[in-house]
N, C-alpha and C positions, 0 to 999 in steps of 0.2 A: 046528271050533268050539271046540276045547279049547283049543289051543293062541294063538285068538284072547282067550280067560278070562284064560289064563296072562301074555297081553302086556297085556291091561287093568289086572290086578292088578300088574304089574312094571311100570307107568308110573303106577299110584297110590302103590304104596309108594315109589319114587323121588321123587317131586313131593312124596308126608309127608316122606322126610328130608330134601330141600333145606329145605321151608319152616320144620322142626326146627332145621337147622342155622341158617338166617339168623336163626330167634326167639334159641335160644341165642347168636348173633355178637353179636346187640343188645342182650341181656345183659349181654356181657362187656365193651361199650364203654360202657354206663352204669356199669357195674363203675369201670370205668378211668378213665370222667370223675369219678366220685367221690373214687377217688384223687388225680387232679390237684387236686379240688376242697381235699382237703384236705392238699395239698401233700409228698404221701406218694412222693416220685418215685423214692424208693428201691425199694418197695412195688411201685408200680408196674413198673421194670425187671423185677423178676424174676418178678413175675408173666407177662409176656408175654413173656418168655426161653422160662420152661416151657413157654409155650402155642405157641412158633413151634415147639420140639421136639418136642410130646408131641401137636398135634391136626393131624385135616387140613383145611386150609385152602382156597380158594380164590386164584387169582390176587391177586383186591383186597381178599382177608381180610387177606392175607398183604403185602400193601401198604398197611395200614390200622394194623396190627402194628407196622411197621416204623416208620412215621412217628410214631405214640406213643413207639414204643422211643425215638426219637431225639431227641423231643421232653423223655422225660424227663431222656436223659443231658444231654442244654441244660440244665436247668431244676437239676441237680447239680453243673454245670458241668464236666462229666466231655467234653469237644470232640471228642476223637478218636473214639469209639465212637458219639456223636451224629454227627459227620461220616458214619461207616460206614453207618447204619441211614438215615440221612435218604438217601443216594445210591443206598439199595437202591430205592426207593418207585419205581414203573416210568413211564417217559411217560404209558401209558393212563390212570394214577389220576387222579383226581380232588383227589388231594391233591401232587401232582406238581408244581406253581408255588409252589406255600407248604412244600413241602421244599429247594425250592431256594435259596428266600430263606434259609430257616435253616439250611441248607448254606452256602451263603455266608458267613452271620455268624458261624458256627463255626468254619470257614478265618481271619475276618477275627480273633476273639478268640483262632486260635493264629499271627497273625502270617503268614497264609499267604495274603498281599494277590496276587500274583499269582494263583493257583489261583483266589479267590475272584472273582477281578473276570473271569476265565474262565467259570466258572458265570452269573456275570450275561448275562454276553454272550451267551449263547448262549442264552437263554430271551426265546422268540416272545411276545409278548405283544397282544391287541387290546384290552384293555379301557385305557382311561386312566388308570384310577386307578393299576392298577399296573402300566401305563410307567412313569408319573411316580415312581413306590416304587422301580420297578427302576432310575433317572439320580439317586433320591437317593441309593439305595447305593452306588453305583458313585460317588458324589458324595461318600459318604461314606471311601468306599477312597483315594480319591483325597489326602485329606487325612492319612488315616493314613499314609500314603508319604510326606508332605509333597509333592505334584504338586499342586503351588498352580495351577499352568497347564491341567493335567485336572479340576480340578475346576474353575475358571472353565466349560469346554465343557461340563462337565454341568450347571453348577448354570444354564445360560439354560432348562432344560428344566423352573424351579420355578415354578409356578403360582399357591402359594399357597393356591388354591379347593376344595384336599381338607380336611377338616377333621381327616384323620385324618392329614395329610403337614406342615401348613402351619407347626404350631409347629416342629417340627422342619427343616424347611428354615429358617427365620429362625435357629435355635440353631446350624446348619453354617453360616449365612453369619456368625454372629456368629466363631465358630472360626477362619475365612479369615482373618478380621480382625483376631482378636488375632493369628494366627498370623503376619502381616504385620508388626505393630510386634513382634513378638520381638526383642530386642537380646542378641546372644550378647555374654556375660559374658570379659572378657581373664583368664587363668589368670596372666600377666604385670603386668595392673593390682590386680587382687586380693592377689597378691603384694608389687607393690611397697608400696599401699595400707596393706596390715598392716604391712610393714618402717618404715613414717612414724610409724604411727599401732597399735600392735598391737590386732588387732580389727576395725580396718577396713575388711578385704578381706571379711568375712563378713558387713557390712553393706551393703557392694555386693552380696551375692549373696541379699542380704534375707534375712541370718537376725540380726534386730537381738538376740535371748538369748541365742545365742553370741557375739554379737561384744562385750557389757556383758561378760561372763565372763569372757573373754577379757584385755579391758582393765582387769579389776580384777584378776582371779589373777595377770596379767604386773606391774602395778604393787608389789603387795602385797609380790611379790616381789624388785622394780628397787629398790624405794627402801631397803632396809636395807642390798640393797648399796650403790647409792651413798652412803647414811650414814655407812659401814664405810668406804671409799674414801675420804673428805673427812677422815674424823675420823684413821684410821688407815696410809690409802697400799693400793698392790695388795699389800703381803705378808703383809696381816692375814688372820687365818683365815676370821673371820666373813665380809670380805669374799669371801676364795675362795671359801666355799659359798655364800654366796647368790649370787655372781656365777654360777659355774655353773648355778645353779638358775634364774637367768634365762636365761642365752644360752641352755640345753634348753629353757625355755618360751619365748622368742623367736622361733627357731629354730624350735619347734611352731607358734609361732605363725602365720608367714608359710605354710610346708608344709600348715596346716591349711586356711590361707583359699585358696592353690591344688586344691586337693582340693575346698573346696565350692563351687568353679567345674562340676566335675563332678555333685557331687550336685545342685546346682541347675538344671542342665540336665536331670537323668534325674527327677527330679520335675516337673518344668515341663511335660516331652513325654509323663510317667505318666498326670499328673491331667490333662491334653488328649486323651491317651486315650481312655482311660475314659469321660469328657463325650461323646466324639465315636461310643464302642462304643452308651451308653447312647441317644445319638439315633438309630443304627441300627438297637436292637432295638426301642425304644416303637412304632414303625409298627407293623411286625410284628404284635406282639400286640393293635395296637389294629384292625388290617383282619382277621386273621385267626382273633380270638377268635370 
C-alpha cells in the first residue's frame, strides 16, 4: 500500500514538472517572439545560446531553440552559423520544411548554389503550395548559376494561383528575360571607342558622368598642347608638359574604359542578384510567418 502512495505521489510530481516546464517553454517563446518583434536578433541569439547551455530541454524544445537561433542569425545576416542551427532542427519537427527552406537560402546568399539546390531536392513534400515554393527556389538557383536551361524545367511548375508565390514567379520570369537580352560589353570595343573618342568607351558601358569627365579633363588638357604645337613646334616646353599630361590622361583613358567593361559586368550580375536573393526570401516570410 505504501509503496503504491509512494508511485502516485512520483507520477504527480512528474506530470507538475512536465506541465512547469512546457508553461515556462511558452514563456520563453513569447519571450522570443517579442524580441523578433522588435527586431532585437542580436538579443535574441544570445539569449538562447544561454538557454541551449544552461537548461534541460526536450527533444523538440531543443529543436524549437535551434530554429529561432538560426532564424535570428538570418535576420543579422550572420549565414554560416544560421546554416549551422537551421540543419540542427531534426526530421521529426514540426519546423523541419521551413528550416530547410531557410537553409537553402542561406547556402544560396553564401554562394553555395550546389549544396542548396541539394537540400531542396531532397525535401518530400505533399502539400502544393509548397511544391510549388520548393520548383520556385530551385527556379530561383537556377538562375543564380545563370542555368537559363534549368530554370525553363522548373519554372513549367508556376502556377501563379498561390497568392503568396505568384508575384514572385512573374519577377523570376521577368529576370530570365532580362537575363536573355544581356549583351556582354567588348573590353576591345570600349577600348577602341575611347582611343576615337576619349570617354566613349564608358558610355558604352553606361556610365554617361564618367565618360562627360572624361572628355572634358582629356580635352582641357589636349588643347593647350596643341596650341603650344601650332604656335611653337614639338620642342616648346609648354608643349612638352602638357603634351605629356595628355598622352597620361589618354592613355588612362582608353585603360579606364577597358576596366569598366569589368565593373559593368560585376554590377549588372550584383544588382540581379540581389533582385533574384530578394524573390527568394519574400515567399518564405510570407508562407511562414
Amino acid at each position: 500500500m505504501k509503496s503504491k502512495s509512494l508511485l502516485t505521489l512520483f507520477l504527480i510530481f512528474n506530470t507538475s514538472c512536465v506541465f512547469c516546464q512546457k508553461r515556462n517553454f511558452s514563456s520563453d517563446i513569447r519571450f522570443l517572439n517579442y524580441l523578433f518583434s522588435t527586431r532585437d536578433y542580436k538579443g535574441a541569439s544570445e539569449w538562447i545560446n544561454f538557454k541551449l547551455e544552461n537548461s534541460p530541454l526536450s527533444r523538440n524544445q531543443t529543436d524549437t531553440l535551434n530554429y529561432y537561433l538560426g532564424k535570428s542569425y538570418y535576420f543579422q545576416k550572420d549565414f554560416t552559423p544560421a546554416t549551422t542551427y537551421f540543419n540542427k532542427v531534426s526530421k521529426s519537427s514540426g519546423l523541419h520544411v521551413e528550416s530547410t527552406f531557410y537553409c537553402a537560402l542561406n547556402l544560396s546568399y553564401m554562394e553555395e548554389y550546389d549544396m542548396a539546390e541539394q537540400k531542396l531536392r531532397k525535401l518530400t513534400l505533399n502539400d502544393s503550395m509548397l511544391f510549388e515554393l520548393k520548383k520556385l527556389q530551385l527556379a530561383g538557383l537556377s538562375l543564380l548559376k545563370r542555368d537559363t536551361a534549368l530554370y525553363r524545367s522548373f519554372s513549367t511548375y508556376f502556377t501563379q494561383k498561390h497568392h503568396a508565390l505568384s508575384k514572385q514567379e512573374i519577377n523570376l520570369d521577368l529576370h530570365y528575360n532580362n537575363m536573355k537580352k544581356f549583351k556582354k560589353k567588348s573590353k576591345f570595343l570600349a577600348g577602341f571607342m575611347s582611343a576615337a573618342v576619349p570617354g566613349m568607351g564608358k558610355l558604352y558601358t553606361k556610365r554617361p558622368g564618367e565618360a562627360l569627365a572624361t572628355f572634358f579633363k582629356t580635352g582641357l588638357i589636349g588643347l593647350p598642347a596643341l596650341e603650344a604645337y601650332v604656335k611653337r613646334g614639338s620642342s616648346d616646353a609648354r608643349f612638352i608638359i602638357f603634351g605629356s599630361l595628355f598622352s597620361a590622361l589618354y592613355i588612362a583613358n582608353i585603360w579606364g574604359s577597358v576596366l569598366s567593361v569589368n565593373v559593368y559586368r560585376t554590377e549588372l550580375n550584383s544588382t540581379l542578384d540581389e533582385k533574384i536573393l530578394l524573390d527568394l526570401h519574400i515567399p518564405l516570410r510570407s508562407i511562414f510567418n
